[in-house]
DRENDO-1510 file (C-alpha; in Angstrom, 1 decimal, always signed):
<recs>
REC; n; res; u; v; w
REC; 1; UNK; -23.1; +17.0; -16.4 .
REC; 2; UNK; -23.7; +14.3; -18.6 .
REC; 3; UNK; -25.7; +11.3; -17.1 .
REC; 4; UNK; -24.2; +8.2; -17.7 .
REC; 5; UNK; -24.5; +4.3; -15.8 .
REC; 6; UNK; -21.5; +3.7; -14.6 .
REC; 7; UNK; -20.1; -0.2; -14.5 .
REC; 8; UNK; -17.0; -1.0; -12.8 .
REC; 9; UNK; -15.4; -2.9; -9.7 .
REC; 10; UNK; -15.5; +0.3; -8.0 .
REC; 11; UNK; -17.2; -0.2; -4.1 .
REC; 12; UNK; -15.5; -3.0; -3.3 .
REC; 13; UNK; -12.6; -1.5; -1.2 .
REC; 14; UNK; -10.0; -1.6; -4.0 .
REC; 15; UNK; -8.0; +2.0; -3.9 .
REC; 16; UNK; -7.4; +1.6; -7.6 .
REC; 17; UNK; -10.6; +1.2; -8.5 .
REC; 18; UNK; -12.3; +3.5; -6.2 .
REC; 19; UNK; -10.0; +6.4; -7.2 .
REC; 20; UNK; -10.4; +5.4; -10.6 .
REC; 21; UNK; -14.7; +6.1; -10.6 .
REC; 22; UNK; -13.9; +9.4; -8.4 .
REC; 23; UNK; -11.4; +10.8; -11.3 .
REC; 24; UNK; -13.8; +10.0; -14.6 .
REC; 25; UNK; -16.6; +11.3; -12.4 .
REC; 26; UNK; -15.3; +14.8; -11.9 .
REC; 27; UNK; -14.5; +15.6; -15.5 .
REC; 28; UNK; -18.4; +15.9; -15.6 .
REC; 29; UNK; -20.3; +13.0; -15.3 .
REC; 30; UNK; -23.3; +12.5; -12.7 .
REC; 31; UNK; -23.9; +8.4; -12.2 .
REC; 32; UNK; -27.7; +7.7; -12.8 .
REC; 33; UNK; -30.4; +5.2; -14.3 .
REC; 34; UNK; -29.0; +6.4; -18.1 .
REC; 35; UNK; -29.4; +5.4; -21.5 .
REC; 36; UNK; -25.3; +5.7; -21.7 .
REC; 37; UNK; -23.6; +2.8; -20.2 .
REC; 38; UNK; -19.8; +3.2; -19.2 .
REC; 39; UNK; -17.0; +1.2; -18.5 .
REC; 40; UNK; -14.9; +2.6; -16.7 .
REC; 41; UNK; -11.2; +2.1; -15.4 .
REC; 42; UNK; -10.0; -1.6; -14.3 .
REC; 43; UNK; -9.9; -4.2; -16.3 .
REC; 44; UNK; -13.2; -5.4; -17.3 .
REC; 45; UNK; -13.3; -6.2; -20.6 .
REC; 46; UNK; -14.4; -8.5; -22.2 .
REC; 47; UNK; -17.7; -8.4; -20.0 .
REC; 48; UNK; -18.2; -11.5; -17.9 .
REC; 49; UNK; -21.9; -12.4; -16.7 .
REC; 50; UNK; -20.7; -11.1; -12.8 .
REC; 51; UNK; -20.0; -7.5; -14.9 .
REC; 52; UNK; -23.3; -7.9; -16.6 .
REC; 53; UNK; -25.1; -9.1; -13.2 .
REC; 54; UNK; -24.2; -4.9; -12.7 .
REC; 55; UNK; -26.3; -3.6; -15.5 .
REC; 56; UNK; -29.4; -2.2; -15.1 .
REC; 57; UNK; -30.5; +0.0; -17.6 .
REC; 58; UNK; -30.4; -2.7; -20.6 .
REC; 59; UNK; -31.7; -0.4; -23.1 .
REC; 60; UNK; -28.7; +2.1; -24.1 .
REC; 61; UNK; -28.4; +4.3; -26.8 .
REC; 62; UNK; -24.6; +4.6; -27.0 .
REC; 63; UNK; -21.6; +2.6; -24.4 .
REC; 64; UNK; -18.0; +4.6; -23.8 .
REC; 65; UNK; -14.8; +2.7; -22.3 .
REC; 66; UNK; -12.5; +5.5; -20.1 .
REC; 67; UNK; -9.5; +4.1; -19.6 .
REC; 68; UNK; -10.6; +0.6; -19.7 .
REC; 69; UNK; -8.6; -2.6; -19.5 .
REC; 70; UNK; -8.6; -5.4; -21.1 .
REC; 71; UNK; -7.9; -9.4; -19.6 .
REC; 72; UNK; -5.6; -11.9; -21.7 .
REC; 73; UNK; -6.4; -15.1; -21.5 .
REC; 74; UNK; -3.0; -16.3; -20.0 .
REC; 75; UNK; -5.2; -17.8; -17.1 .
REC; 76; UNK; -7.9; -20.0; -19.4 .
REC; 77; UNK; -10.8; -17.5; -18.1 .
REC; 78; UNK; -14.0; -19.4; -18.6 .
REC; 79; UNK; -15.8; -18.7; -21.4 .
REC; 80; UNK; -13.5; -16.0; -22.7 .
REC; 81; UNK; -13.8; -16.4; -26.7 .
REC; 82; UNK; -17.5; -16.1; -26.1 .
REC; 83; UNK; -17.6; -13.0; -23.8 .
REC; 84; UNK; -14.8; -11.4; -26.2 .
REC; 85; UNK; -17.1; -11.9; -29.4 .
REC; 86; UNK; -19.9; -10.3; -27.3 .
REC; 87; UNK; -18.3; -7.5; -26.1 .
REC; 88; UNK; -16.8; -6.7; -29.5 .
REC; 89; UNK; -20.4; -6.8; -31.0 .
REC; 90; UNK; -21.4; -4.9; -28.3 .
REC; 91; UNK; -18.6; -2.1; -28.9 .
REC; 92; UNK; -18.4; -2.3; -32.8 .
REC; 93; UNK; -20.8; +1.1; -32.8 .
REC; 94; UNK; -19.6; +2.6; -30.4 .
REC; 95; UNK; -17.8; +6.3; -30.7 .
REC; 96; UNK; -15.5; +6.1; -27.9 .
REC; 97; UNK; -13.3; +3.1; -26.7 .
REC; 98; UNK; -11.1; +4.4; -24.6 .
REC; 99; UNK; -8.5; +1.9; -23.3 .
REC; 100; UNK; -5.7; +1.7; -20.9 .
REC; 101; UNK; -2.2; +0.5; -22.5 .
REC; 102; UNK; -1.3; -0.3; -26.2 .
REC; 103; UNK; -1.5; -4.2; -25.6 .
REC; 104; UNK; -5.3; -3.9; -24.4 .
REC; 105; UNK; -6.1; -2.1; -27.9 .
REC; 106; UNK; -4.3; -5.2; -29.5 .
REC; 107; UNK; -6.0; -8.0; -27.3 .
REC; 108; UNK; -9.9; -5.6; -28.4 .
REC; 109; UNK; -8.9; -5.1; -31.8 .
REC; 110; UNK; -10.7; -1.8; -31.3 .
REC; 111; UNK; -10.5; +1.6; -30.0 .
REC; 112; UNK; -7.8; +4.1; -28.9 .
REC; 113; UNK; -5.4; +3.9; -26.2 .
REC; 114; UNK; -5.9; +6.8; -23.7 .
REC; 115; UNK; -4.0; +5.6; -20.5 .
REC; 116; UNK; -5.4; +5.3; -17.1 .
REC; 117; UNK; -7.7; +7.7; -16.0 .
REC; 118; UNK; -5.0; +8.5; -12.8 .
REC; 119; UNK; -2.7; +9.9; -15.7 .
REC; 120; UNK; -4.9; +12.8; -16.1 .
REC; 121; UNK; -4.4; +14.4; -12.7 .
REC; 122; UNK; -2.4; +17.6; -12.5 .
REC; 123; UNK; +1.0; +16.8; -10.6 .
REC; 124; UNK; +3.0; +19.9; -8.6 .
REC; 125; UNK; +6.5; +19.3; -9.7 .
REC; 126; UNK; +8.0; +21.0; -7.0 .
REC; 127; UNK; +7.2; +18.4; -4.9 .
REC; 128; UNK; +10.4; +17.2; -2.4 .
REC; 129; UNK; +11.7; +13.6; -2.6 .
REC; 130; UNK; +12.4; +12.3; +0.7 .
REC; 131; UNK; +15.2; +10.0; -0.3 .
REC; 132; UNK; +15.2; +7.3; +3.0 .
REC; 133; UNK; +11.9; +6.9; +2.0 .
REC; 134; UNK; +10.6; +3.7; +0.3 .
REC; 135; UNK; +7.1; +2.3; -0.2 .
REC; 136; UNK; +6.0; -1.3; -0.2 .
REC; 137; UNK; +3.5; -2.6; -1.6 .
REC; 138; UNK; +1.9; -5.7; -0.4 .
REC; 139; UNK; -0.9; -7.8; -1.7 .
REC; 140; UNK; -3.0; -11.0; -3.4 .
REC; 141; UNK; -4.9; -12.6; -5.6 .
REC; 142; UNK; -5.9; -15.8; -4.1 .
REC; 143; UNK; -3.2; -17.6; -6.4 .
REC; 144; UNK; -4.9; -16.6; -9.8 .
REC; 145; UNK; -1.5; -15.6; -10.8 .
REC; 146; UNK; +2.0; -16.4; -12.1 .
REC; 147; UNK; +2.6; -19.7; -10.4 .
REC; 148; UNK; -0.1; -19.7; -8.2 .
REC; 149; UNK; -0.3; -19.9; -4.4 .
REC; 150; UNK; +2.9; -21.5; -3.9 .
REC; 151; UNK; +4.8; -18.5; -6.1 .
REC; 152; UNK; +2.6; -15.5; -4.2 .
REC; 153; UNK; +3.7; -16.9; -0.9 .
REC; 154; UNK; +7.0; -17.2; -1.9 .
REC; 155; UNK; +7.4; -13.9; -3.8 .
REC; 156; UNK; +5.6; -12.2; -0.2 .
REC; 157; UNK; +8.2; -13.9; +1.9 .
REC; 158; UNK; +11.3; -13.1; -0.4 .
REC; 159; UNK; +10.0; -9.5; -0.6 .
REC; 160; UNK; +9.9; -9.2; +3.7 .
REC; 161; UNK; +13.4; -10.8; +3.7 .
REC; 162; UNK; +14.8; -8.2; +0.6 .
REC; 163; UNK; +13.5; -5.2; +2.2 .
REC; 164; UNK; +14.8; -6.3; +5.8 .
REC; 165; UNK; +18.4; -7.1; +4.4 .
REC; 166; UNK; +18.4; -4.8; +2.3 .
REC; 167; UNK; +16.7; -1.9; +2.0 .
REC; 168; UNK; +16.4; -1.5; +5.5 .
REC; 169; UNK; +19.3; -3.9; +6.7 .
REC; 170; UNK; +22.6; -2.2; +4.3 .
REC; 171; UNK; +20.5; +0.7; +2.6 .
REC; 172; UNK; +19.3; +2.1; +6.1 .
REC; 173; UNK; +16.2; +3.0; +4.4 .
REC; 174; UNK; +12.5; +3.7; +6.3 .
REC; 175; UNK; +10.2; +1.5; +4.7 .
REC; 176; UNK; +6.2; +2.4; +5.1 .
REC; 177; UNK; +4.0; -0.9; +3.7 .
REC; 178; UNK; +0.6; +0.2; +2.0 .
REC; 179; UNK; -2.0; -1.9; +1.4 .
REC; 180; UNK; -4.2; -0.9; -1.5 .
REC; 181; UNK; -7.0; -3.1; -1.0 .
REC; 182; UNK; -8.9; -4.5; +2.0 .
REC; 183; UNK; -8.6; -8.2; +1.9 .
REC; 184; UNK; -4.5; -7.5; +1.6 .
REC; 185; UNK; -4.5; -5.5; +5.1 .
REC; 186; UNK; -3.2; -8.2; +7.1 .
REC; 187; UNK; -0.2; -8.7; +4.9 .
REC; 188; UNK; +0.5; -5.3; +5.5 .
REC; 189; UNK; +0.0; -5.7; +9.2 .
REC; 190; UNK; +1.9; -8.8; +9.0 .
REC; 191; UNK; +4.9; -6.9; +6.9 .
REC; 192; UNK; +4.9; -4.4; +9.2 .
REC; 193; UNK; +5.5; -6.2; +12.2 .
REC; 194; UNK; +8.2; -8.4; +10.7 .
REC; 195; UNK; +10.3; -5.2; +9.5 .
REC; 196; UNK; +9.2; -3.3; +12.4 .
REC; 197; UNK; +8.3; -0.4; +10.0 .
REC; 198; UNK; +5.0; +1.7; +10.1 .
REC; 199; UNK; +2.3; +0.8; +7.9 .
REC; 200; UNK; -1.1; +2.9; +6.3 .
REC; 201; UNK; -3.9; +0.8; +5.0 .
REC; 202; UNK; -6.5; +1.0; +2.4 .
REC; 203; UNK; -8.9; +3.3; +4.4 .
REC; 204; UNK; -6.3; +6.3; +3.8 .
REC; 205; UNK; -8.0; +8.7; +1.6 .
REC; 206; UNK; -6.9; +8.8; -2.2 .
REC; 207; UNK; -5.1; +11.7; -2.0 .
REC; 208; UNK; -3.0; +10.8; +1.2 .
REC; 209; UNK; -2.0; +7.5; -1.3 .
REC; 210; UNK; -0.9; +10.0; -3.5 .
REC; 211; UNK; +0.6; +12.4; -1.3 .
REC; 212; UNK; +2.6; +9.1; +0.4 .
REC; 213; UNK; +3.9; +7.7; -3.0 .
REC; 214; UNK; +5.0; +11.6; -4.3 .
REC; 215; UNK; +7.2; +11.7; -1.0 .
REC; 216; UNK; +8.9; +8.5; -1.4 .
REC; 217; UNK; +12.4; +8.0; -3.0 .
REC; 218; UNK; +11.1; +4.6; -4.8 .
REC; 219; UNK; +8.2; +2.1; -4.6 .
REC; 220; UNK; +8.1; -1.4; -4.3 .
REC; 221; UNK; +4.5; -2.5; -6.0 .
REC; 222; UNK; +2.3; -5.7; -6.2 .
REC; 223; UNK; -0.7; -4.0; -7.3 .
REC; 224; UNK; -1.3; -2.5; -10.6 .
REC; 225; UNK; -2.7; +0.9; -9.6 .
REC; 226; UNK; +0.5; +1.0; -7.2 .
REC; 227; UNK; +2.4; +0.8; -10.1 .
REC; 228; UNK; +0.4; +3.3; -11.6 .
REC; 229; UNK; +0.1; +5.8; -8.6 .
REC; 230; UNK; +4.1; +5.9; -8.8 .
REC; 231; UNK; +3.9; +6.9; -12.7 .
REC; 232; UNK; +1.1; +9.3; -12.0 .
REC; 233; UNK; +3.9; +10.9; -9.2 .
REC; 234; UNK; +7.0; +10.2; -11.1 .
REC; 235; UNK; +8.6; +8.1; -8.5 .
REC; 236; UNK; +10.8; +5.4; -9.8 .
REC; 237; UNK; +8.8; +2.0; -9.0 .
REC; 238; UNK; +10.0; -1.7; -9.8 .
REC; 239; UNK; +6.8; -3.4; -10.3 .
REC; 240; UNK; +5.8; -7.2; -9.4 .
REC; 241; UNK; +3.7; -9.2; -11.9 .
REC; 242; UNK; +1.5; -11.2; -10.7 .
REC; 243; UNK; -0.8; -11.2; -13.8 .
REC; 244; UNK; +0.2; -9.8; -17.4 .
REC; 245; UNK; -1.5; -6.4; -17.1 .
REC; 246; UNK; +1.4; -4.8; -14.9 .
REC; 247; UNK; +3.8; -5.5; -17.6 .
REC; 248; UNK; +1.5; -4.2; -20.5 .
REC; 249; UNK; +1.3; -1.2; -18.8 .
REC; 250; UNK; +5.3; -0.9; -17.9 .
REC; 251; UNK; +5.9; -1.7; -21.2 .
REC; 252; UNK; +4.0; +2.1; -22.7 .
REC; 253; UNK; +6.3; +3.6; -20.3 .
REC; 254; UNK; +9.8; +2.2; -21.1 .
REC; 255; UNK; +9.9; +0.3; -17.7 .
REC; 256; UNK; +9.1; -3.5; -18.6 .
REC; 257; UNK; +13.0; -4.1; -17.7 .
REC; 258; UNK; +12.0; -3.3; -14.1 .
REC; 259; UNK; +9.3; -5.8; -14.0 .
REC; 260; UNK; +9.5; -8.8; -12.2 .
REC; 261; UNK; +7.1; -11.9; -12.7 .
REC; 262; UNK; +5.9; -13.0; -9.3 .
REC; 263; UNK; +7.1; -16.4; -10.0 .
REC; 264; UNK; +10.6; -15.5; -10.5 .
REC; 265; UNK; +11.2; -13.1; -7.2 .
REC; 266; UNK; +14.5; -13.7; -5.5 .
REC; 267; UNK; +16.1; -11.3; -3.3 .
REC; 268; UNK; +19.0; -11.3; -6.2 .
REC; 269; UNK; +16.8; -10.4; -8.6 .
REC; 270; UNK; +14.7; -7.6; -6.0 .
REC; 271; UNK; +18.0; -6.1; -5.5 .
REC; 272; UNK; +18.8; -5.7; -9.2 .
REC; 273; UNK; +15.8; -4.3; -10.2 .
REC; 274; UNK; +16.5; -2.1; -6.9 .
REC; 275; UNK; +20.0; -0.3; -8.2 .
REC; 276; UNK; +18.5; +0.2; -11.9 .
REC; 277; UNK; +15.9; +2.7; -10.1 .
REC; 278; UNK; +18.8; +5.1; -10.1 .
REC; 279; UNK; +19.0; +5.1; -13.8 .
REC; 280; UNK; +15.2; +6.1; -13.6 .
REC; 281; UNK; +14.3; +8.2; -16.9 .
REC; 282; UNK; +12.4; +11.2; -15.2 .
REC; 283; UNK; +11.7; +12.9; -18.7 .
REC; 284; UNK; +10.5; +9.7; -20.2 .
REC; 285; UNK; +8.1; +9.2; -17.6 .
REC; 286; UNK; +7.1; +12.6; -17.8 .
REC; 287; UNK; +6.2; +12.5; -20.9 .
REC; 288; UNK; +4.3; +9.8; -21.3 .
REC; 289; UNK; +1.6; +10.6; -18.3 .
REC; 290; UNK; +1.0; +14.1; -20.1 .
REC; 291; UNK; +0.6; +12.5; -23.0 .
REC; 292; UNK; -1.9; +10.1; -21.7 .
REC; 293; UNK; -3.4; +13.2; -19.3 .
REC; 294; UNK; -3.9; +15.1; -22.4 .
REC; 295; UNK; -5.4; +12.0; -25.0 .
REC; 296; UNK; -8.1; +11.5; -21.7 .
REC; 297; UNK; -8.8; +15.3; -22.0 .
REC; 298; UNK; -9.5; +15.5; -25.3 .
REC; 299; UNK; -11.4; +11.8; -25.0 .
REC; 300; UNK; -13.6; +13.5; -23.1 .
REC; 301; UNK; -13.9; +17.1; -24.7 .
REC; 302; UNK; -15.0; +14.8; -27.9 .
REC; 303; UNK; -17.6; +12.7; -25.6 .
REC; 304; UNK; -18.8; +16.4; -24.7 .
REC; 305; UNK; -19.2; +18.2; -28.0 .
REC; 306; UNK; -21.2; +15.0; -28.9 .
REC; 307; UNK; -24.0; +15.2; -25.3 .
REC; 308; UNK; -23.1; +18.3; -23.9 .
REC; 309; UNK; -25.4; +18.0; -20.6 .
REC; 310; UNK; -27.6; +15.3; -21.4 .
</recs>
């Protein structure tokens, strides 16, 4: 095992990020007091004092990203020329930047692009498509987003109304709502008693999350690691952006088309997006997750040669 500190928004309820820590742990790391710091999957970069607040071993020998995102500064974060010009000193030695999507290498000016660390988990493709099934995805961000709280009370509303015309109403669909994150339960709740569908919330294991998304026919997704789950299963998802990173992401994988901003959701728009999931590129999707699956293998193999079991 190689010992490493582990620093991440993992522990705070958030599926994505949870599942994220449990993935990079099981290639072979053992979280401990260590002289190697890592950041892990989310996006945390650059590193804002709360991230910092999170260290404790301040005297490292070496630092390694895995799959790490990276913030724009779309929403005037405080401070975040400083805390970008820190974090890039911090970096500038370090052997292995591993980051999430193509824009985040531009935004660092540094590193690799790996994918997300979910891209690296081994798939059975004989897995059966239910196709009445679709998956919604609810959730928030207390209004740091597109348009803020006016735009993600709209887009949650519009959503309800879309799926209950729509893909329940004309489609005949069953609709299951997922919430990915605690604080975003009661939308689910909420959603699920408006459509009168069933609904699983974040206390599902990770592999039940994956098992549901697998199943479904499509996905309907606010969160970014819903997004991703759906790429990691190869089931066709038409993502909502609430913050740039969901389309940076879309965009490595041919799908930015798909992607709605959360300010501009109408159920014209949601239904759309809808029909072009039928023209979903199966291959192309494919393709990319084992190509990011096998850049976070060898990401790691390299990290290996260099500590072995340290």
């Amino acid at each position: 095992m190689i010992n490493i500190e582990y620093i991440g928004w993992a522990g705070y309820t958030n599926y994505g990020d949870d599942f994220i820590k449990d993935i990079i742990l099981r290639f072979g790391f053992k979280e401990c007091l260590s002289d190697i710091r890592m950041y892990g999957g989310g996006t945390l970069l650059p590193v804002s004092n709360k991230l910092k607040d999170m260290i404790v071993n301040k005297k490292i020998k070496d630092i390694i990203c895995f799959g790490t995102g990276v913030n724009d500064n779309v929403f005037e974060i405080d401070n975040y020329e400083e805390y970008m010009k820190e974090t890039k000193k911090e970096l500038e030695n370090s052997e292995f930047i591993g980051l999430r999507c193509e824009k985040d290498k531009e935004l660092l000016g540094m590193g690799e692009v790996i994918g997300d660390p979910m891209f690296s988990l081994r798939i059975p493709e004989n897995i059966t498509k239910d196709d009445n099934l679709v998956i919604l995805n609810v959730g928030q961000s207390y209004g740091k987003c597109w348009g803020g709280v006016k735009a993600e009370f709209n887009c949650f509303l519009t959503l309800l109304d879309f799926v209950k015309n729509y893909i329940i109403g004309e489609l005949k669909k069953e609709v299951i709502v997922v919430s990915l994150w605690s604080p975003d339960n009661v939308l689910a709740i909420t959603a699920s008693n408006y459509l009168n569908a069933k609904f699983f919330v974040n206390t599902i294991e990770n592999m039940e999350v994956l098992g549901l998304f697998s199943t479904a026919s499509a996905v309907i997704s606010y969160k970014l690691h819903g997004m991703i789950t759906a790429l990691t299963v190869n089931t066709p998802v038409l993502p909502i952006e609430y913050r740039p990173k969901i389309r940076n992401v879309a965009k490595d994988f041919g799908i930015d088309n798909l992607v709605i901003k959360i300010d501009e959701v109408t159920e014209e728009k949601l239904k759309e997006k809808f029909e072009m999931l039928k023209d979903w590129n199966y291959k192309k999707v494919k393709d990319k997750k084992n190509e990011y699956g096998l850049k976070t293998f060898n990401f790691f193999n390299k990290i290996k040669e260099k500590y072995g079991e340290n």
